[in-house]
Structure formats: C-alpha cells, structure tokens
N, C-alpha and C positions, 0 to 999 in steps of 0.2 A: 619685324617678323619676316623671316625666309618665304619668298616665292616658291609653292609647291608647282613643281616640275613634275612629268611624266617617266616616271623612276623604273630604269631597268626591273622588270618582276624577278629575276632570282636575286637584286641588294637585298626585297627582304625577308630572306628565305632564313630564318633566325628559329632557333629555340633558345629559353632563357633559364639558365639555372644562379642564382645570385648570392655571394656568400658572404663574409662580416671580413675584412681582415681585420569644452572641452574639463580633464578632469583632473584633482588634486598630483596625483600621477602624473598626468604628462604634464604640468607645473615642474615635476620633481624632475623628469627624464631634459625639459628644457634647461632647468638650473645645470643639471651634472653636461651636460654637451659643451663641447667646444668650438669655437668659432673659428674652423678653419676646412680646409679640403685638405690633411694630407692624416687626420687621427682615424682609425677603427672604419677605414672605409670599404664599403660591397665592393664589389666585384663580381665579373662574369665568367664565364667559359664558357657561353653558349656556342662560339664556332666550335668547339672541341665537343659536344656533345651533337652539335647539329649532324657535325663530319660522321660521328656516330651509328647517329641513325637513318643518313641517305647508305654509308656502308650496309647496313642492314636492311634496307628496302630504298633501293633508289629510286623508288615509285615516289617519293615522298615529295622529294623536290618538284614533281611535275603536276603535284597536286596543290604545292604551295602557290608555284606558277601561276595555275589557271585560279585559287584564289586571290592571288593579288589583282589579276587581270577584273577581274569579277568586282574584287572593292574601288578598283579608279571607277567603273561604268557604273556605280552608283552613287559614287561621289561626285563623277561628274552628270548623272542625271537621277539624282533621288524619287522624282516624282512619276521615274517609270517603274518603280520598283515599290511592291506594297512594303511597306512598313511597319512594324506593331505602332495602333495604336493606343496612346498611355502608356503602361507602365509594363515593362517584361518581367515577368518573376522567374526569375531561375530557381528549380527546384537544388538542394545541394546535399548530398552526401558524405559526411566525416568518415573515417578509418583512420582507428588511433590503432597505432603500434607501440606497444610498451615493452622497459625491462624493469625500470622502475616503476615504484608507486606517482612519482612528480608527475613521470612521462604518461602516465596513464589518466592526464589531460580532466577533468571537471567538466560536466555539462555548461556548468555557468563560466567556463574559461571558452567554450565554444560558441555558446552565445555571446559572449564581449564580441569575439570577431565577429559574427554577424552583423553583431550591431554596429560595429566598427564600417564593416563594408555597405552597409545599407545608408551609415552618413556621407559616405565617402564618395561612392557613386549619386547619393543623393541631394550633395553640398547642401545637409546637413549639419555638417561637422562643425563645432564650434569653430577651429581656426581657421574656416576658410574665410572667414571675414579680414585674416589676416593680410589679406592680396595686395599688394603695393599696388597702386592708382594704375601704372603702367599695362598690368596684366590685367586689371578688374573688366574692361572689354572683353578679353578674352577666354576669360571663363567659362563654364563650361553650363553654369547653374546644374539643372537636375540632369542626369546621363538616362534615366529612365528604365535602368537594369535597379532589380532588387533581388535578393538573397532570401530565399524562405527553406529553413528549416527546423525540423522538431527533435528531441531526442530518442523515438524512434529512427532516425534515419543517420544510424549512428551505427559504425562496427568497431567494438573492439578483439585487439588479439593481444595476448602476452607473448612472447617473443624472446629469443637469450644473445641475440642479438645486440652489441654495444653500438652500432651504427649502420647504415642501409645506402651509403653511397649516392651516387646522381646515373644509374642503370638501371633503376626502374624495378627495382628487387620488389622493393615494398608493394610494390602493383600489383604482385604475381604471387598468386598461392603458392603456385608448385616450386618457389622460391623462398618461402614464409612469410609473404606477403598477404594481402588484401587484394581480390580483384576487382576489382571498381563493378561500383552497382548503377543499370541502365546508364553508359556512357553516352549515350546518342543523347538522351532527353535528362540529365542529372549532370550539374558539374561535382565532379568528385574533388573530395582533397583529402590528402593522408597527411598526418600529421606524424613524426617520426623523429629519430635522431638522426640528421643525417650523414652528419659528423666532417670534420676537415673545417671547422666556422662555418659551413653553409648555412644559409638563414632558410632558401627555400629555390625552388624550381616550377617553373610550367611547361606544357607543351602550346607550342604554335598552331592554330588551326593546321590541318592538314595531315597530324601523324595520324596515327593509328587508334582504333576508338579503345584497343587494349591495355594503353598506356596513357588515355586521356585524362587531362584535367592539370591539378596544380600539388605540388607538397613543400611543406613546410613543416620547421623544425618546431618542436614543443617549445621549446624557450623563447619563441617570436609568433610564438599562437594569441590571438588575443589581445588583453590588455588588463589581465586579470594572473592568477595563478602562479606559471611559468615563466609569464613572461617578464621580456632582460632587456631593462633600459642598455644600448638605447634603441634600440629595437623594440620596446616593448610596450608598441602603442597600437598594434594588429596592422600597421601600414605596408608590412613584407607582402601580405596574401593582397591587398590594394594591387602594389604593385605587378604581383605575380596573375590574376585573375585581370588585367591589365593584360598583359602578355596573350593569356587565354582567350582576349576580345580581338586580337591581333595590331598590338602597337608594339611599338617597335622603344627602342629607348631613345631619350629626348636627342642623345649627339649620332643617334644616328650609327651608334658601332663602329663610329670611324671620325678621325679627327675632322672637325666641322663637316658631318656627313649630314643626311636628311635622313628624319622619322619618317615619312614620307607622310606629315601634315603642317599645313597651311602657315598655323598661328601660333606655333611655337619658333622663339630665336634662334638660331644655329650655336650653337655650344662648342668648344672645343674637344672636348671628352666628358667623361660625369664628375659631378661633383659630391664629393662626401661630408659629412659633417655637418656641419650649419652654417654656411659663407653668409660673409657679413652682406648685405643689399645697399647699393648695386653689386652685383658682381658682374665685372662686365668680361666678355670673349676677345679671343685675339683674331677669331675668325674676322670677315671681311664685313666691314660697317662698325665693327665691334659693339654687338650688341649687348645690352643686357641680357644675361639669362636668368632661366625661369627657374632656379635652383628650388623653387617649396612644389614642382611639378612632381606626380606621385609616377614618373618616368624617370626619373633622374635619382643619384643612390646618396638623397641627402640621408639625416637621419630621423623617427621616425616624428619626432614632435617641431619638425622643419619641414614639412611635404605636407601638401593640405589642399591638388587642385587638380583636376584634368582642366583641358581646355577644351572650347567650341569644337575644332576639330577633330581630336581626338576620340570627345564623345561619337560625334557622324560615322568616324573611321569603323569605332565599336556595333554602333547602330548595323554599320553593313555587315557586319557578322549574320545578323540574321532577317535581313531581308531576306525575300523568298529565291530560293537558289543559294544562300549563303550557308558558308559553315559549322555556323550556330543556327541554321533555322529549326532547328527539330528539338530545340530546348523551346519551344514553343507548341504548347499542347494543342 
C-alpha cells in the first residue's frame, strides 16, 4: 500500500466525466466480459472539462483548494471534527430526459440503482465477498452513506434531443434541460443520452450548486431495464457519486500518481476489463493492484469495494464545515 503523503491541494482539483470506449444478470454480464485491459474500456476527460469550468468561474479552483485543505485536517484529526453519527441518508433526486420510450427510464429501473448504491456503499453487495485475502484488511466494510429515494422525487421531461453532451445542457431548463432540485440538501442525478459512449459524469465538491451532482446515461442506469452489459450492473453511478464524495481515481490521473488515500496500491493507469488477479504495477515496489476498486474503470461485474480510506476521505465530505455537510438535515 502507498504511503499517503501531504498532496499539493490543486493535484486534486479534478472533475470526472467517464465514458465506454449478486444476480442471474451480472452471472450473464460476468460470462460475456473479457479478461483483459485493452477491450471496451472508460475513459476520462475530466482535465478537459475541469479546464472548462475554472474557464468559466475561476473561483472554482480556490474553492477546491480550501476543500482539500479542509479534508487532510480531518483526516489527519477526525476527532476534532463532529461526524454523523450512524448512518447518513442522502436524500436523491432523478431527472429523466427522454426522446424515446427506452430512455424514458421505469421507476423499477431507478430503484435497481438504488438499490445497487445502497449495497455498494453499504458492502452489502453479494460480490464483495469476492476480495482477494490481500485487499480483505482493507476494506472498507459499511461507508455509512445511503441513498433514499421515492417516486415522487422523480422529474421527468420529453425532449427532441438525440444527445446532451458533458456542458451541463441537461442541468439547465432554459437549455431543455432539468434544473436540479434543492442542490445544497438533495444529490441530484439526470439520467440522459449523453452520447459520444459516455456512460456518465459528476461534479467535484466545490462547483457550482447549479450544476451539481452526478449524470448518467440510460443504458448504464441500474441493473434492470436499459441497462448494457457490461456496464449494466448500476456500478457507473457507484463510481460517479464516488467522485461526488470527492475521491479521486485509484492511479491517481497520472502514471503511478496518488488518490490521495492511504490503502490503495499505486497503479500505473486504469484498468479496464476484468484483469486477471494478481495484476501486478510497474510502478515502484510493483505492487498488486486493486483492479475490483469501484475507482478504477474495470467492468461493472469486476468492481465490488471502496477501501478504509476512501470511505474516511468521503466521510470528510460532511463533517461540519465540509462540502457535503448540508445533505444533512
């Protein structure tokens, strides 16, 4: 495991948008995958959307700044900073955008992610019993974040729109969009086409509360309906509401770079696909890495853990003075 270090605060000034290049289903989505890193694999462009949006409010990066600043001084002293304790429920918001009937998304295709994110955060999940001995220390067990929502707390809009890009269209009424409901106290997510193989996108603690929260594509909503092995085990919005907690991806955004947490191994870049275990780095010790980390762009019935740290990292989101503290009523 990498020694966490005192990490320059603009390395992780990131947004992440991620794109494509247990149950009978993810049985199926495991069969059909392939055992390698170079088939149908995500990918990011977060620098190129980060670049973005410091272009359009360069307030932003000085707010990420004093966030990061904020998460080392409660990772390095948790016990001066209140905590929730138990269990944090995050209230959650849908906004479907449709052109077709598919895209116009099922209650019961909404609730699978839910339910999807409530194991996942709550190592619940049938496969996280999967953990190689290696990683089983450093698990994360329960993260203490859960997902509540109902079908009231649901917008939809029809739309003639083929696709909604990663500009935040969908966000924005006077765009044809959806404007996110209570940003401050509600994680929002649109679910949308948003075409190019994007699977999905979040923003980073610190933008704007107008463009806050997470979107993903109908065909990786879930684990029901739309959804497209192999992608289609609801593990994208994992990832992505991940992002939203403010982690960073497992290598770091840069060859053998730092998440900037503890107990994950240095990686050389992401991994796709399903690599076979061990998969080891060429980074320096060459460690094992943690390819079934819901940080990393396996595929989705290969990814099945945060770790210890990761969880804490998330935690500091909403200690008091954090940037998720007001998703707490």
């Amino acid at each position: 495991m990498k020694k966490l270090s005192v990490l320059a605060a603009g390395s992780l000034l990131l947004l992440f948008g991620c794109s494509k290049s247990v149950s009978d289903k993810q049985t199926k989505q495991e069969d059909a995958v392939v055992e390698t890193n170079n088939t149908t694999l995500r990918s990011c462009f977060s620098y190129e959307v980060l670049e973005e949006n410091i272009k359009a409010d360069p307030t932003i990066k000085k707010r990420m700044d004093e966030i990061e600043k904020f998460t080392q001084k409660v990772l390095e002293n948790p016990s001066a900073y209140k905590l929730v304790n138990g269990v944090m429920e995050v209230p959650v918001q849908v906004n479907v955008l449709w052109r077709t009937s598919a895209e116009n998304i099922s209650d019961a295709q909404i609730q699978s992610q839910i339910d999807v994110l409530n194991e996942d955060f709550g190592a619940t999940n049938s496969d996280y019993s999967l953990t190689p001995a290696l990683f089983q220390g450093a698990r994360s067990g329960d993260t203490k974040i859960r997902f509540i929502w109902t079908s009231a707390n649901t917008t939809r809009k029809q739309t003639s729109k083929n696709s909604w890009g990663t500009r935040d269209a969908m966000k924005k009424s006077k765009q044809g969009g959806i404007d996110p409901t209570s940003p401050a106290t509600t994680l929002n997510m649109w679910v949308c086409t948003i075409g190019g193989g994007i699977l999905g996108y979040a923003q980073f603690p610190g933008g704007s509360l107008a463009t806050d929260g997470v979107v993903i594509d109908s065909k990786y909503f879930g684990r029901v309906g739309t959804a497209t092995a192999p992608y289609g085990l609801g593990r994208t919005a994992t990832h992505e509401i991940g992002h939203y907690f403010n982690l960073r991806h497992i290598w770091g955004d840069a060859t053998c770079g730092n998440d900037g947490v503890s107990d994950t191994p240095t990686h050389n870049t992401s991994n796709g696909g399903c690599p076979t275990y061990p998969h080891y780095s060429t980074c320096a010790g060459n460690p094992v890495e943690m390819t079934m980390n819901y940080m990393d762009y396996t595929y989705d019935a290969c990814m099945y853990m945060f770790t210890a740290g990761q969880a804490s990292r998330m935690q500091a989101t909403y200690a008091i003075g954090g940037p998720r503290a007001s998703l707490i009523p």
